[in-house]
PyMOL commands that place a pseudoatom at each C-alpha (Angstrom):
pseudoatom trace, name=CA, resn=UNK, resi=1, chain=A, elem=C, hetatm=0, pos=[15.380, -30.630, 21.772]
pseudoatom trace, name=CA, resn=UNK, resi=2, chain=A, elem=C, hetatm=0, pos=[14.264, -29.074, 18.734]
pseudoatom trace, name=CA, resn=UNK, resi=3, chain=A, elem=C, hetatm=0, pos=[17.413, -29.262, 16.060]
pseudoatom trace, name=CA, resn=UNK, resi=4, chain=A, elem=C, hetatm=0, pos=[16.287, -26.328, 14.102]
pseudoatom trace, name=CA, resn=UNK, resi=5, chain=A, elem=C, hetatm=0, pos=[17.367, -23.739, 16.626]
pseudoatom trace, name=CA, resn=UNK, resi=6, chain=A, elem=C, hetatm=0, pos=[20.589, -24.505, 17.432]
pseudoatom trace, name=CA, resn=UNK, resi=7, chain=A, elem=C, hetatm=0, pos=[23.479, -24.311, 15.311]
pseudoatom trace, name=CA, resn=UNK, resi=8, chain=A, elem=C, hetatm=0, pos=[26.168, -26.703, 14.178]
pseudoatom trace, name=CA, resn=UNK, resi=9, chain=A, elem=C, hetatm=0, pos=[29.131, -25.206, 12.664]
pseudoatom trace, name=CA, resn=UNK, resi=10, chain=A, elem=C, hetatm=0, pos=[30.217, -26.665, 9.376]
pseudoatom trace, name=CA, resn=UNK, resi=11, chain=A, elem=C, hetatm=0, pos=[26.677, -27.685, 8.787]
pseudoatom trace, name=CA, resn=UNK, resi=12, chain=A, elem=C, hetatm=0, pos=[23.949, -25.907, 7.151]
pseudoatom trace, name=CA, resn=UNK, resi=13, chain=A, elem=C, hetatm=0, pos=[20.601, -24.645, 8.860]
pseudoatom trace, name=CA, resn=UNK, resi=14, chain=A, elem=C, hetatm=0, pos=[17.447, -26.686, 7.714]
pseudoatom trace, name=CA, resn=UNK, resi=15, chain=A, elem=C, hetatm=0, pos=[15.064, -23.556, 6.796]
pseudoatom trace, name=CA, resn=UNK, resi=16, chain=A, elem=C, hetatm=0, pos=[12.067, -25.812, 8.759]
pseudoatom trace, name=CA, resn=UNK, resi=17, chain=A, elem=C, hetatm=0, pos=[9.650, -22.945, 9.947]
pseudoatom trace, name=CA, resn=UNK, resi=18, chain=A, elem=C, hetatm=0, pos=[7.085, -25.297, 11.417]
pseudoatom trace, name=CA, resn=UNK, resi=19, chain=A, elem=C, hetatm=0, pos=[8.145, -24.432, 14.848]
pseudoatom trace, name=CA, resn=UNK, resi=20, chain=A, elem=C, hetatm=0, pos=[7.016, -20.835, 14.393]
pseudoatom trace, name=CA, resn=UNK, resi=21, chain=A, elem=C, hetatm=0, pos=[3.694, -19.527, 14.555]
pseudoatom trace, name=CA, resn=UNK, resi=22, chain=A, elem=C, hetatm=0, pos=[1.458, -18.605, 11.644]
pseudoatom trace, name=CA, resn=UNK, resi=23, chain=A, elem=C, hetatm=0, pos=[0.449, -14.664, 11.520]
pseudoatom trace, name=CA, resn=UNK, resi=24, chain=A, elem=C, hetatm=0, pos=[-1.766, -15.379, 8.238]
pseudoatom trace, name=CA, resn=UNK, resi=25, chain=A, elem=C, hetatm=0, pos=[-3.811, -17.611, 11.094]
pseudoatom trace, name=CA, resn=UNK, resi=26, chain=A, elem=C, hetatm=0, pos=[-4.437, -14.835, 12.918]
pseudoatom trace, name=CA, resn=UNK, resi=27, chain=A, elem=C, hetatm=0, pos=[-8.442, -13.646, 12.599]
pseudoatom trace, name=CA, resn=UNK, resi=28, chain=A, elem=C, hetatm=0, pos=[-9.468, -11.737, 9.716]
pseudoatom trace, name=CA, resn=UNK, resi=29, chain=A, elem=C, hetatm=0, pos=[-6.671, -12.550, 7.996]
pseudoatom trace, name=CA, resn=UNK, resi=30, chain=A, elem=C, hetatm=0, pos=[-7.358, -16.068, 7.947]
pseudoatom trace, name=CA, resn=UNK, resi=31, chain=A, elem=C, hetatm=0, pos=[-10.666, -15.561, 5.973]
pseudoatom trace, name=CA, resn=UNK, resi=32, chain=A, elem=C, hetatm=0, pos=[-8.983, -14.139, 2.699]
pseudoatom trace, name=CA, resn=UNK, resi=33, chain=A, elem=C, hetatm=0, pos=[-6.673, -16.988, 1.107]
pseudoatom trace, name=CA, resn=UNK, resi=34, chain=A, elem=C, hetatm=0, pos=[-4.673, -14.987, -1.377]
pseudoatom trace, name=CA, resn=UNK, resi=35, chain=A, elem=C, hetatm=0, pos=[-3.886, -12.035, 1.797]
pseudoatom trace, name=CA, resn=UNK, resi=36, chain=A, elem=C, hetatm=0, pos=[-3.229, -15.458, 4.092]
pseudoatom trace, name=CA, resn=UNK, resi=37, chain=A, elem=C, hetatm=0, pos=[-0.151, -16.388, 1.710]
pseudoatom trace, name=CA, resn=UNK, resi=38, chain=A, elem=C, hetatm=0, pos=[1.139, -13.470, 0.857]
pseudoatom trace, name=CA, resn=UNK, resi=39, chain=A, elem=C, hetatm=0, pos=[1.617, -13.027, 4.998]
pseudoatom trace, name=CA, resn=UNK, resi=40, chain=A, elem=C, hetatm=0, pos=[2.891, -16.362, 5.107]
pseudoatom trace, name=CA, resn=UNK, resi=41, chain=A, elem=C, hetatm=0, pos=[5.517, -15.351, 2.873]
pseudoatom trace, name=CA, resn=UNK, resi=42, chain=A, elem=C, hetatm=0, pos=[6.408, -12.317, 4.364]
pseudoatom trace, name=CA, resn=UNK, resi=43, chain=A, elem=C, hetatm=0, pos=[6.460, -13.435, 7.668]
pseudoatom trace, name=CA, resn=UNK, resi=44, chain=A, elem=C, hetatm=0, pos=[8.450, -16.315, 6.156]
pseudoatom trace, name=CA, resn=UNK, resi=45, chain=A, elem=C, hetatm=0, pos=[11.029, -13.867, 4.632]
pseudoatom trace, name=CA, resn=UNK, resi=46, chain=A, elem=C, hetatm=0, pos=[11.260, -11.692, 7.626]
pseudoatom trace, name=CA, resn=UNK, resi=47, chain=A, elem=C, hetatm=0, pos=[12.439, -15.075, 9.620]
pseudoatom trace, name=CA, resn=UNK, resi=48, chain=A, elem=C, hetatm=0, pos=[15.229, -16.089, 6.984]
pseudoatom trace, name=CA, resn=UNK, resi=49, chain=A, elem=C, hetatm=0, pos=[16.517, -12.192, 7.568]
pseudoatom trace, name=CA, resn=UNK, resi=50, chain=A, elem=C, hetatm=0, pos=[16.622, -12.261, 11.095]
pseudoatom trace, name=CA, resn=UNK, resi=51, chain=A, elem=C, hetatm=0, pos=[17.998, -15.947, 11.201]
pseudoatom trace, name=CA, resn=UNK, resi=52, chain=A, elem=C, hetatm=0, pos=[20.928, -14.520, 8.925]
pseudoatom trace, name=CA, resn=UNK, resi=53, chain=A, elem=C, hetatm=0, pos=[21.603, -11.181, 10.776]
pseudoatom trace, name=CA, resn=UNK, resi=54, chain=A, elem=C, hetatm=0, pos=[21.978, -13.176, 14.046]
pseudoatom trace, name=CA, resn=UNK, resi=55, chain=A, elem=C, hetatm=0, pos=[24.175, -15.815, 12.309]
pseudoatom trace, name=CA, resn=UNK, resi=56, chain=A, elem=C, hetatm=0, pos=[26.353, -13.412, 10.217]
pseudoatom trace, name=CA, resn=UNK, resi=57, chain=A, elem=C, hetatm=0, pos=[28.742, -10.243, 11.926]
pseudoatom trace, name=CA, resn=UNK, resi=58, chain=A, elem=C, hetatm=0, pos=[29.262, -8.597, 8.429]
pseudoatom trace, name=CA, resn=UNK, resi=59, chain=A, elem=C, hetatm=0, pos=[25.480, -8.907, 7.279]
pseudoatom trace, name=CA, resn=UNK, resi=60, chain=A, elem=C, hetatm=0, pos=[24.522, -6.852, 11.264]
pseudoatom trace, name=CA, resn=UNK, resi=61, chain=A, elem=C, hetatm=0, pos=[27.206, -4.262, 10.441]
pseudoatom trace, name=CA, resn=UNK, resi=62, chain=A, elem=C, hetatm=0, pos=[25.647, -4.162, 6.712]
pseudoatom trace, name=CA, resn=UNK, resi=63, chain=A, elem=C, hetatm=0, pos=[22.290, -3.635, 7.751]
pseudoatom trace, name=CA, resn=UNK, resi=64, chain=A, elem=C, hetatm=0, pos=[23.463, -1.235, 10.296]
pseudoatom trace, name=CA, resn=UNK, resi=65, chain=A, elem=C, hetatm=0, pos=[25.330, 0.610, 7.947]
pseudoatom trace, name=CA, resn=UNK, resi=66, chain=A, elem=C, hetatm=0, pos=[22.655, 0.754, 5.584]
pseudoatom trace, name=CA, resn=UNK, resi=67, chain=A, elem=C, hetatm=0, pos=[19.679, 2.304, 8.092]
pseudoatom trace, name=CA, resn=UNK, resi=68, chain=A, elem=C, hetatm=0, pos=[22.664, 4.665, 9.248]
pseudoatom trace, name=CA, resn=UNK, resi=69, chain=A, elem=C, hetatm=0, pos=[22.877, 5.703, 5.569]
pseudoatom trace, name=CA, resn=UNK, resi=70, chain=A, elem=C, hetatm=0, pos=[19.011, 5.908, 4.815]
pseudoatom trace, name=CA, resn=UNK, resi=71, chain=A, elem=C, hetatm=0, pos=[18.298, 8.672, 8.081]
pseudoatom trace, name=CA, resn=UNK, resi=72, chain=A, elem=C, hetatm=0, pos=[21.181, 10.369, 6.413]
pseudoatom trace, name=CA, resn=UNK, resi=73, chain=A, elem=C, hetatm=0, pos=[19.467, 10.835, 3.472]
pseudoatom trace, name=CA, resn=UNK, resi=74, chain=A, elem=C, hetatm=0, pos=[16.258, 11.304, 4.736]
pseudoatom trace, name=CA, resn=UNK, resi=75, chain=A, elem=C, hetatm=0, pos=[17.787, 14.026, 6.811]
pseudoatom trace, name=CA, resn=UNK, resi=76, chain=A, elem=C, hetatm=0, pos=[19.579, 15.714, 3.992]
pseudoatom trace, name=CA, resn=UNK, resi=77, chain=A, elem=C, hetatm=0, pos=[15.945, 15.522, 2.005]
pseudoatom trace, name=CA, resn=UNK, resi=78, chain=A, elem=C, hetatm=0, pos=[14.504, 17.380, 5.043]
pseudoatom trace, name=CA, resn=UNK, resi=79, chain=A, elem=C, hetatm=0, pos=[16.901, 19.790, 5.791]
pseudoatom trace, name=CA, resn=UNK, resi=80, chain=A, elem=C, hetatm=0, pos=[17.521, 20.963, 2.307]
pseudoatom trace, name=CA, resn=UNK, resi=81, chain=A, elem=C, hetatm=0, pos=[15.043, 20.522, 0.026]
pseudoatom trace, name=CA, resn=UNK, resi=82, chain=A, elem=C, hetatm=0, pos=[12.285, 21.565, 2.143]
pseudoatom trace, name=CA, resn=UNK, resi=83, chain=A, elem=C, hetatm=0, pos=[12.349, 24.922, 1.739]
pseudoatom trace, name=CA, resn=UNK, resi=84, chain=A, elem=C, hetatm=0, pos=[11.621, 24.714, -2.204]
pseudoatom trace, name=CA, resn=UNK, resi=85, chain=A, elem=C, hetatm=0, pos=[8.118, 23.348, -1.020]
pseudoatom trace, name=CA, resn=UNK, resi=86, chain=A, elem=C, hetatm=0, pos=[7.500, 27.077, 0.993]
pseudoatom trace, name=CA, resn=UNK, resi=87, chain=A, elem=C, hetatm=0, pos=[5.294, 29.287, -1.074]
pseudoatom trace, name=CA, resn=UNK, resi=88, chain=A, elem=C, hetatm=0, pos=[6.853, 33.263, -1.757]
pseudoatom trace, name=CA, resn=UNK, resi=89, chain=A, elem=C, hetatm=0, pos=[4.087, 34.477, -0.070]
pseudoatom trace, name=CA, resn=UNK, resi=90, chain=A, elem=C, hetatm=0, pos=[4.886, 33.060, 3.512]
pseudoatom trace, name=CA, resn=UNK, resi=91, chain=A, elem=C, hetatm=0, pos=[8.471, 34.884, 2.635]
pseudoatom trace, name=CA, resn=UNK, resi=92, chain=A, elem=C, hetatm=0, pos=[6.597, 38.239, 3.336]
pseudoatom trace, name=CA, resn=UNK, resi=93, chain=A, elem=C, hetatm=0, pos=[7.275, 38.883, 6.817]
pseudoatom trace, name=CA, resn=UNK, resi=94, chain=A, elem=C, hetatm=0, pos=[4.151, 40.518, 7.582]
pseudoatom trace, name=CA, resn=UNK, resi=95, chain=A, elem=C, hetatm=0, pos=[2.163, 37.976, 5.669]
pseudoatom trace, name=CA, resn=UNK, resi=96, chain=A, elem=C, hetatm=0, pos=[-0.349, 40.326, 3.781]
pseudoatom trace, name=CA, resn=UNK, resi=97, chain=A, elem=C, hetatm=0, pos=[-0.991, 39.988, 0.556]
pseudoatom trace, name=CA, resn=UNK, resi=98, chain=A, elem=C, hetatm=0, pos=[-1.567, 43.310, -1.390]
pseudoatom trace, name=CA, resn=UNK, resi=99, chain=A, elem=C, hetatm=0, pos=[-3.820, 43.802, -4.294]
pseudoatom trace, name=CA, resn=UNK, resi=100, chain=A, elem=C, hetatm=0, pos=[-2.187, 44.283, -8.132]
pseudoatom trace, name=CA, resn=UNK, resi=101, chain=A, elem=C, hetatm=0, pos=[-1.001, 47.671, -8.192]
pseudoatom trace, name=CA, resn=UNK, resi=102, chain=A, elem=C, hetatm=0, pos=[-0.310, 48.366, -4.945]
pseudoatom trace, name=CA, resn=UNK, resi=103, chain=A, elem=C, hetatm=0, pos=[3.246, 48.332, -3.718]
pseudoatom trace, name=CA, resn=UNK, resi=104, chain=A, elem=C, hetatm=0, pos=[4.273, 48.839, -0.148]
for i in range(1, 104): cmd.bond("trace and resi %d" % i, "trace and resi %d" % (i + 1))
show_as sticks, trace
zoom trace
């Protein structure tokens, strides 16, 4: 039985992440030391994260709320401030552009 996956209330998790595969072992990656720990660590911290959201209600509806949040914003960016990046001439319905001194 490996101890590391299951939980014991009261007692804290050991962090052991031998169990788990290595992604910095994976091919190419493996050749460039420096790019091998740095995915190490990331894969590392991505692990801790998704240990605590499935341990901890309130961090889930945190993260939750947080992504719900974020589209929001992105959304509002979108919607509103997209229109500032539209240049005057596509405002011309017919979309010609007249020489200087000619009006229509």
């Amino acid at each position: 039985k490996d101890h590391n996956l299951r939980h014991r209330p009261g007692k804290r998790r050991n962090m052991n992440f031998g169990y788990a595969r290595r992604i910095a072992r994976l091919g190419p990656i493996a050749k460039h030391d420096k790019l091998a720990r740095a995915v190490d660590s990331m894969d590392q911290l991505c692990l801790t994260t998704g240990i605590v959201l499935r341990e901890q209600p309130w961090a889930r509806l945190g993260f939750m709320c947080y992504i719900i949040l974020l589209h929001l914003w992105v959304i509002y960016i979108l919607e509103f401030h997209s229109s500032a990046a539209i240049p005057s001439a596509s405002r011309d319905p017919t979309g010609i552009k007249l020489p200087p001194g000619m009006s229509s």
